[in-house]
C-alpha positions in Angstrom: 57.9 -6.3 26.2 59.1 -2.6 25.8 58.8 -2.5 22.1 54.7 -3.2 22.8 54.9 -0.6 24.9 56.1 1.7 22.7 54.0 0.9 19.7 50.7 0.9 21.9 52.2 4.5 23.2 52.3 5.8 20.0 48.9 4.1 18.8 47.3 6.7 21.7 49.4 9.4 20.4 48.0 9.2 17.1 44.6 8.1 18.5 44.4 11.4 20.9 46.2 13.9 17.9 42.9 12.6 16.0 40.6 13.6 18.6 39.7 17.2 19.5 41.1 17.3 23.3 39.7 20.8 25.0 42.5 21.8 27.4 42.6 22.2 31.0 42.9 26.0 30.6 40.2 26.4 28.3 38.1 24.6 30.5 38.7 26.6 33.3 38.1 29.7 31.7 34.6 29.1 30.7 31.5 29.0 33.6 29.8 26.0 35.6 26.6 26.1 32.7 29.2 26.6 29.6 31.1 23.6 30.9 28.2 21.4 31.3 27.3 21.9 27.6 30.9 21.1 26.2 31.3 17.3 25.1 33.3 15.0 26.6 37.4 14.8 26.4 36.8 12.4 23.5 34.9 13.9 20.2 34.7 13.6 16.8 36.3 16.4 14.6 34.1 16.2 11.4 30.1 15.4 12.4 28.7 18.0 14.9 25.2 15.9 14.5 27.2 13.3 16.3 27.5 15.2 19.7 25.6 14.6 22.5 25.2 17.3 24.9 23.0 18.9 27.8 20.9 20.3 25.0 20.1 17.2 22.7 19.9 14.7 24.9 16.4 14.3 25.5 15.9 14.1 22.1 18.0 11.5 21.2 17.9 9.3 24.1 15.6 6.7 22.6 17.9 6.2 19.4 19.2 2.5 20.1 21.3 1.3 16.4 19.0 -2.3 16.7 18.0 -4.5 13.8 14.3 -2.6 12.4 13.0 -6.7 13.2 13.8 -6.3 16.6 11.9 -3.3 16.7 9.3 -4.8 15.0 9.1 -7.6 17.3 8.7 -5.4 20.3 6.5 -2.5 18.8 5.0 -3.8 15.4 2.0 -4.9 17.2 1.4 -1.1 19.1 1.5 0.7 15.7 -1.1 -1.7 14.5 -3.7 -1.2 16.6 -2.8 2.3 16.7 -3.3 2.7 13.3 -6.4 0.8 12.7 -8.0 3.0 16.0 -6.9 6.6 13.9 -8.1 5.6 10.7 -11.5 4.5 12.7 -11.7 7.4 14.1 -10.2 10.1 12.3 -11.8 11.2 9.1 -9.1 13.4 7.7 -7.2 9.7 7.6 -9.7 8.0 7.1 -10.0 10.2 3.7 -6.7 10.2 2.9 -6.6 6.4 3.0 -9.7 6.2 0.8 -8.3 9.0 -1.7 -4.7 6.8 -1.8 -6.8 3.3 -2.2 -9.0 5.2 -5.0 -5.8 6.6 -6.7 -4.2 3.9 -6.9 -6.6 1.2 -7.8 -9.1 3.2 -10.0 -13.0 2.0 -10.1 -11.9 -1.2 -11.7 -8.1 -2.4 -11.4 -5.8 -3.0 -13.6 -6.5 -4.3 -16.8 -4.0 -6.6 -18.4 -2.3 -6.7 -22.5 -0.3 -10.1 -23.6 2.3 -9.7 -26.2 3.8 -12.4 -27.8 4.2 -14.0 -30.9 1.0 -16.1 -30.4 -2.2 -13.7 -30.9 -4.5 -16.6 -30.2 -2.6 -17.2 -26.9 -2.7 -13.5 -25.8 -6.2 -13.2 -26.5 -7.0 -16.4 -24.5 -4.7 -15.7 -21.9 -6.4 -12.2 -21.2 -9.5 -13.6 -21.1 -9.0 -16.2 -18.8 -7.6 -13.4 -16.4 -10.1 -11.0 -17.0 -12.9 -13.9 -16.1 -10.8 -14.7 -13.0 -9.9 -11.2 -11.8 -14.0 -10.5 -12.0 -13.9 -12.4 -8.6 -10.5 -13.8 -7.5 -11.5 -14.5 -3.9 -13.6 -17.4 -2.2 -16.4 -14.9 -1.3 -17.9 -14.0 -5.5 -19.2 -10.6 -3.8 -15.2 -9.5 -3.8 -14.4 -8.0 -7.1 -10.5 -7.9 -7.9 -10.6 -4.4 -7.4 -12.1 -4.5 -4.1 -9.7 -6.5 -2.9 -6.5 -4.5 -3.7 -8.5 -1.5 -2.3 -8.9 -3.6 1.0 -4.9 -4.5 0.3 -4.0 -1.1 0.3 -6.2 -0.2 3.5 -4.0 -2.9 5.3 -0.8 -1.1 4.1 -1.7 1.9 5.7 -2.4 0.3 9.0 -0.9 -2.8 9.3 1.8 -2.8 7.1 1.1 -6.2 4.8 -0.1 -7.8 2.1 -1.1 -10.9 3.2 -3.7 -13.5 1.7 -3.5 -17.6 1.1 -4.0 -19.3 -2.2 -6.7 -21.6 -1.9 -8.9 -23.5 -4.0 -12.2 -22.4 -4.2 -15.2 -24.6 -3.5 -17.4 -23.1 -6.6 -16.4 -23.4 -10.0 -16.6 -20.5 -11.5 -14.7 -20.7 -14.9 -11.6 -22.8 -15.6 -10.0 -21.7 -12.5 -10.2 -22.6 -9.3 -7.6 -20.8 -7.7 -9.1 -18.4 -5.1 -7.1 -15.4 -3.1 -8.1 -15.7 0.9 -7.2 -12.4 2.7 -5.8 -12.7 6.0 -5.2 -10.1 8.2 -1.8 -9.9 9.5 -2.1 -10.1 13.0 -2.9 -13.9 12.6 0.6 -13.9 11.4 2.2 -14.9 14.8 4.9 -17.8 16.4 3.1 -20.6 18.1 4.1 -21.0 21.5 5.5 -24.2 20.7 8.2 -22.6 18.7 9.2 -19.4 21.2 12.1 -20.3 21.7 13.6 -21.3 18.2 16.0 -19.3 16.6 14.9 -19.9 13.0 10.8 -19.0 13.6 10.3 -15.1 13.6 7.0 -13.6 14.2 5.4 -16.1 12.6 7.7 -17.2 9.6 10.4 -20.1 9.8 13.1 -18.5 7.9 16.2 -20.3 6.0 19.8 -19.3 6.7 19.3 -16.9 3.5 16.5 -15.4 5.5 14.1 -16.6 3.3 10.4 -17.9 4.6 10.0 -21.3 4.7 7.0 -22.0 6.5 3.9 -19.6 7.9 2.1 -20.1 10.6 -1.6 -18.7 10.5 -4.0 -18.2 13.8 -7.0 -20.3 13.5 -9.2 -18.2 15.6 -12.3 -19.7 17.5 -16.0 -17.7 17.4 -16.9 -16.6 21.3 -19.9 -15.3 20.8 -20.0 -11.9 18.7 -16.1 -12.1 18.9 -12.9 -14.5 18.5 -10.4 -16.0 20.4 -7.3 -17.6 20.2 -6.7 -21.0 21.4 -3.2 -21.5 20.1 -4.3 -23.7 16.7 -1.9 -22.5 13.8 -2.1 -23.7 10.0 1.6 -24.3 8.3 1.3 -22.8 5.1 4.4 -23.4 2.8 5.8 -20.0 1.2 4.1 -20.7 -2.7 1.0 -20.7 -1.4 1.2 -17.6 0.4 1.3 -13.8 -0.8 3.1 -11.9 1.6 4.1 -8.1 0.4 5.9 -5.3 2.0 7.7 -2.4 1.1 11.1 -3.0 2.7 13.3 -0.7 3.8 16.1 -2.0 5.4 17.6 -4.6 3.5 17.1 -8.0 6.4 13.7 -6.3 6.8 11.3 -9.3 7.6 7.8 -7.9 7.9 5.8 -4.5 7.4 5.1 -1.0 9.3 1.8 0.9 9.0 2.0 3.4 6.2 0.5 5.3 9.1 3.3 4.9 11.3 5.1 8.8 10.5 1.7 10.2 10.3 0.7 9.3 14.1 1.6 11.7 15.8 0.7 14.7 13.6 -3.1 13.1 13.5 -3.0 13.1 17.2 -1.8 16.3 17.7 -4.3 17.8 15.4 -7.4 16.3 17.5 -6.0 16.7 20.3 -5.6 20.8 19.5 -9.0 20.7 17.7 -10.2 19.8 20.7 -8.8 22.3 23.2 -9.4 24.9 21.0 -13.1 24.2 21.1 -13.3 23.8 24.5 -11.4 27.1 25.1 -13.9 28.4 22.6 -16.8 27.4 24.4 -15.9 28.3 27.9 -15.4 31.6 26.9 -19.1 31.6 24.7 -20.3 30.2 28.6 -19.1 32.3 30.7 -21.7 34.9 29.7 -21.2 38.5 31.4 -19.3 39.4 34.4 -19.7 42.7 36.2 -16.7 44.7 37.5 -15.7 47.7 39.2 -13.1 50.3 38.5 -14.1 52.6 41.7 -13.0 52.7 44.7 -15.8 54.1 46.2 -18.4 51.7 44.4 -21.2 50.7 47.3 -20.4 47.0 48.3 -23.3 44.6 46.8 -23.3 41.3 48.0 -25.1 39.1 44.7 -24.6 35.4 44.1 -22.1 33.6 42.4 -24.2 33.3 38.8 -27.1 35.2 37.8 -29.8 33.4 35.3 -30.3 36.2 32.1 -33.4 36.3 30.1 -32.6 36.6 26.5 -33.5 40.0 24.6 -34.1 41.7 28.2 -33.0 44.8 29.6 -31.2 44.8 32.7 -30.2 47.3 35.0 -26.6 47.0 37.1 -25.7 48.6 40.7 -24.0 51.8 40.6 -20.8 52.0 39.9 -20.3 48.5 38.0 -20.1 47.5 34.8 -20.7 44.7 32.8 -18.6 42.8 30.7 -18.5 40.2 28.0 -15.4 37.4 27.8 -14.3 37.9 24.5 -13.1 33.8 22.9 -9.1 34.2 22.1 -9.8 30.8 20.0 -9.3 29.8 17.3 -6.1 31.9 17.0 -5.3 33.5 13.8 -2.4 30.7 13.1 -5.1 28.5 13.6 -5.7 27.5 10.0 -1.9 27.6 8.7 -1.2 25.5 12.1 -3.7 22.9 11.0 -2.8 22.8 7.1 1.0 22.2 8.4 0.4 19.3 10.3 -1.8 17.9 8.0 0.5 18.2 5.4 2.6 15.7 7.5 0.3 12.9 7.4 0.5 12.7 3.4 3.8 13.4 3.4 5.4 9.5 3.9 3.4 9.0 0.2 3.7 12.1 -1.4 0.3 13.3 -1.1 0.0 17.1 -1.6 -1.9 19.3 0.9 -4.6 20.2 -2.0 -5.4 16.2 -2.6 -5.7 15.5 1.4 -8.0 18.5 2.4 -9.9 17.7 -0.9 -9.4 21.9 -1.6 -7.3 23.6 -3.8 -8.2 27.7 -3.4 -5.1 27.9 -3.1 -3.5 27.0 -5.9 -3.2 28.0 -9.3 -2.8 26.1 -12.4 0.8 25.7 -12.4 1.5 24.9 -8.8 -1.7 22.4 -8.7 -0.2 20.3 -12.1 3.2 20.3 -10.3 2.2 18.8 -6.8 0.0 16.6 -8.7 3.1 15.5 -11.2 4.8 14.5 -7.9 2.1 12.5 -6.1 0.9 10.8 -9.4 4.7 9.5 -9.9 4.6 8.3 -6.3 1.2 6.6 -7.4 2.5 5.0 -10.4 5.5 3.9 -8.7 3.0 1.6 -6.5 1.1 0.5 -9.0 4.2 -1.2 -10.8 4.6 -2.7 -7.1 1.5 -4.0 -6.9 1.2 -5.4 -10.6 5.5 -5.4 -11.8 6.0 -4.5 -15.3 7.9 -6.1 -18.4 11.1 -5.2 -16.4 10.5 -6.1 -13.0 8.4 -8.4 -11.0 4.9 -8.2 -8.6 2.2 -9.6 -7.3 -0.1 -9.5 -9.8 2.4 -10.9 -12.6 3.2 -14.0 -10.5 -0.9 -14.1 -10.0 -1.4 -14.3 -13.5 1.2 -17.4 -13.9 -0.2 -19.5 -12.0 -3.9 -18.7 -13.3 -2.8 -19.4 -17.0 -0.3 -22.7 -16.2 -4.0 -23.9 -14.2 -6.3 -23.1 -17.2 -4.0 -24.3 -19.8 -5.5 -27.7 -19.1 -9.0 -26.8 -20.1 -8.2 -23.7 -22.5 -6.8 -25.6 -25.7 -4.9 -22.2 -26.9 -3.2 -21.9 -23.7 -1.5 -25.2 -23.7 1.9 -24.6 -25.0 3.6 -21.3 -24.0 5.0 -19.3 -27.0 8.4 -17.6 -25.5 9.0 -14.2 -25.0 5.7 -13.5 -23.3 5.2 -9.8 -22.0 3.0 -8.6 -19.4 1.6 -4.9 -19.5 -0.4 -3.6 -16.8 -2.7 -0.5 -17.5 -3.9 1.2 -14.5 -6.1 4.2 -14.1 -5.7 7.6 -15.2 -6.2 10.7 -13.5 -8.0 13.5 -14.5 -5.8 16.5 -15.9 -5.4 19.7 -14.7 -6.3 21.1 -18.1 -7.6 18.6 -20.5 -7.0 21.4 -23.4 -3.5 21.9 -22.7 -2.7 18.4 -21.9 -4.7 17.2 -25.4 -2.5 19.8 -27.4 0.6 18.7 -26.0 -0.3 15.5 -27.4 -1.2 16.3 -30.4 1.7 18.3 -31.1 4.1 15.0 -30.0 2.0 12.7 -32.5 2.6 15.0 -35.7 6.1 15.8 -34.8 6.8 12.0 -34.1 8.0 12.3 -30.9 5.4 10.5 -29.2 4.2 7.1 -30.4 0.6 6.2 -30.5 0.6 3.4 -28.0 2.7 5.1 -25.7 0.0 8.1 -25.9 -3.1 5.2 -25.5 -1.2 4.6 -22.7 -1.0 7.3 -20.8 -4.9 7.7 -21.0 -5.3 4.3 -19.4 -6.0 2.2 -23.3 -3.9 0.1 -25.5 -3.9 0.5 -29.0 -5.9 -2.3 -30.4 -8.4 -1.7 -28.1 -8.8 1.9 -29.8 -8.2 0.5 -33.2 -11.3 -2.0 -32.4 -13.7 0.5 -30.8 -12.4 2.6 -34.0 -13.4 -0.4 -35.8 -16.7 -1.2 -34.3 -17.9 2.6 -34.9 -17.2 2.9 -38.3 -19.0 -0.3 -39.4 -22.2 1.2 -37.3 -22.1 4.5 -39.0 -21.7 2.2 -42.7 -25.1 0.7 -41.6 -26.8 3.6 -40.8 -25.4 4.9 -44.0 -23.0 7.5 -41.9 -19.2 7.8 -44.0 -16.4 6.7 -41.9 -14.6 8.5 -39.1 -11.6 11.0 -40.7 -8.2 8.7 -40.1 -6.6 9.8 -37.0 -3.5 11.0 -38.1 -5.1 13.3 -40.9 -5.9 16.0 -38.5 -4.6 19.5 -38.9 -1.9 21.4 -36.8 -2.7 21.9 -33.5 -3.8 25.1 -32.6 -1.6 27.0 -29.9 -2.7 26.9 -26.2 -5.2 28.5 -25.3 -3.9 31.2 -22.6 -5.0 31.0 -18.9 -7.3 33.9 -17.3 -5.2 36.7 -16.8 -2.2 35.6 -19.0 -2.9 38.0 -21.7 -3.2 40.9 -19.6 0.0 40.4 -18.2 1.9 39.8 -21.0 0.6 42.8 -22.9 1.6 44.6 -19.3 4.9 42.9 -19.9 5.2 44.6 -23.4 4.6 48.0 -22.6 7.2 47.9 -19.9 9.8 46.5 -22.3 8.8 49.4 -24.8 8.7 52.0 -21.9 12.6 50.8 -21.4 13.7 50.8 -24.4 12.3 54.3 -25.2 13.7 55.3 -21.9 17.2 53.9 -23.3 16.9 55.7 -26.7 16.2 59.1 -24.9 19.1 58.5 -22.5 
């Protein structure tokens, strides 16, 4: 065997010339704390980050590599009420759960536009979903939009989009599919299946981790509450919606949206209410009476003294009276509080301006750029929610199984026409400047650069809805004997912006320094 030998001799040469080795001599030249900071005789060259020393151990200690479902197994269920008990009791998230909810949704969802080859089968198939969206669940008081507000509430602190397809008992139009909300801590493993590999918090999963099979808690009514006796509903995967936002690709289940934003939130009330407290001791204390003499007489006076309010009082000789002056709220105070809160609607990018609900202190510029970013974020969820003609969602899949149910008692929805096309148009937010934003448009319409729908669009309408309100208002002004509305591309030029407060002043500032320059050149 001395030819292994040799190769596994040379394997460690190779290993150790790889490795950065500290030497003996080095090491005894440095002192007892140096040493203890210096890494072990085995270290990586290239990723200081990857060290682990005196100094950043206590930070990284918890870091464990393990699957995000095994940590979801173990704290899933600690972040959920967590979350839930911040955003009861916390109305700076509470707020920003509302504002997101409000954002994304709008007053009324989505509304939906068909295109296909087969007008008579878009317009019935938007009807159909427009009648059913009115009040997709088995209670008629939940409006569509309600519900993907409550959807989006559950994101935020529970992590899921969770709701059963059932058939409603009331017929209310030509469908009878209903959307049951369930909230997902009735998501759980009976106990008869504990110990089986292929049932994970809740969900029997196929070898290509699929779900196969949910298992819903049936809970029982004890008294003003419920309990849970162990009886679980299979529900097979098509009847089921079940969304996340997945992050790691054998990801199984969803986190709070809260989750990042925990700590920050408790930290802030917890320093809120310190600072108080610290404030109000020091407002309580009242007035304390002190001596600088030496020779001041002894008086012997109780611990507190009761003072009148707007009375005179008269002190021993030789002592004076003083007033604790409150040290809180620090100056940092504010610029402490706006960082931390900044944290909390950071996981979603929601600008400081939109959580506080306050923007003295931004401008025009800065305001329409954080809003850019957090309205991209928006619409980047609301493509989740709904899908688009290029990717799927839960909406889309929704409105599948809506129109293949009503094609049996809607005679234009009965054969499909192909190449069907879903578009989804959410709500818009205000602009920053509707002058600037309405010239911009204008300018991209007569230049061509912008199309018309794409431009309906973007203010939350399709085309032919415009063209028919168009329509509509010019036969009313006929019969009132009114002429038509100017056609809409027979406008003139747009006018150039309109310049903010202040910009004029500066650039005519701007001007006389160039001209002070140049003049300063020419006599040089």
């Amino acid at each position: 065997m001395p030819g292994l030998a040799t190769k596994i001799g040379r394997l460690g040469q190779r290993l150790v010339g790889a490795l950065r080795l500290p030497g003996p001599e080095a090491a005894r030249r440095l002192g007892p704390e140096e040493r203890a900071g210096q890494p072990g005789p085995f270290c990586l060259r290239r990723w200081e980050a990857a060290e682990t020393n005196r100094l950043n151990r206590a930070h990284w200690q918890d870091v464990t590599g393990q699957s995000i479902n095994l940590d979801l197994l173990t704290r899933l269920e600690t972040l959920r009420t967590r979350s839930e008990y911040e955003a009861a009791n916390n109305g700076l998230v509470q707020g920003i759960i509302n504002t997101h909810a409000q954002d994304i949704v709008g007053s009324d969802g989505p509304t939906l536009q068909v295109q296909s080859d087969d007008t008579k089968w878009n317009e019935a198939a938007e009807g159909v979903w427009r009648e059913w969206f009115y009040a997709p669940c088995p209670d008629p008081r939940i409006s569509g939009a309600a519900w993907l507000k409550q959807a989006i509430h559950a994101c935020w602190t529970a992590g899921d989009i969770l709701a059963q397809l059932v058939t409603g008992t009331d017929q209310r139009g030509p469908v009878s599919l209903r959307v049951k909300p369930i909230h997902s801590r009735r998501l759980a493993t009976p106990l008869d299946f504990l110990g089986d590999p292929g049932v994970f918090m809740g969900m029997r999963l196929s070898p290509e981790g699929a779900p196969r099979q949910y298992y819903v808690q049936n809970p029982s009514p004890l008294g003003v509450g419920q309990v849970s006796l162990g009886d679980y509903t299979p529900i097979p995967p098509d009847l089921m919606v079940h969304e996340f936002l997945r992050e790691e690709e054998d990801q199984l289940r969803g986190y709070p949206w809260l989750t990042g934003g925990l700590n920050p939130a408790a930290d802030l009330r917890d320093y809120d209410d310190q600072v108080l407290d610290a404030a109000r001791q020091a407002a309580d204390a009242g007035i304390v009476w002190h001596t600088n003499h030496p020779q001041a007489t002894y008086i012997e006076v109780n611990e507190t003294t009761s003072i009148e309010r707007r009375q005179q009082w008269t002190g021993p000789p030789g002592w004076q009276p003083t007033q604790i002056k409150p040290e809180q709220p620090s100056t940092n105070y504010v610029d402490y509080r706006r960082e931390r809160q900044s944290e909390i609607g950071r996981p979603v990018c929601m600008p400081l301006m939109t959580i506080r609900l306050d923007s003295a202190r931004h401008n025009y510029s800065s305001a329409r750029f954080d809003g850019q970013n957090y309205h991209r974020a928006v619409a980047g969820l609301q493509m989740w929610l709904s899908g688009s003609p290029h990717s799927t969602g839960m909406l889309s899949r929704l409105f599948r199984l809506v129109v293949d149910e009503a094609r049996f008692s809607v005679e234009p929805l009965r054969r499909r026409p192909p190449g069907v096309t879903l578009t989804w148009r959410w709500s818009v937010p205000p602009h920053v400047d509707p002058t600037k934003e309405a010239q911009a448009e204008r300018i991209g319409l007569e230049n061509g650069t912008l199309p018309f729908a794409m431009a309906c669009a973007a203010r939350g309408y399709d085309e032919e809805t415009v063209f028919q309100a168009e329509v509509r208002t010019n036969q009313l002004r006929e019969s009132m004997g009114l002429p038509p509305l100017p056609p809409a591309m027979s406008y003139r030029s747009a006018p150039p912006a309109s310049e903010e407060p202040g910009e004029k002043e500066d650039r005519e500032e701007e001007q006389d320094r160039e001209e002070e320059e140049e003049e300063a050149d020419a006599t040089v």
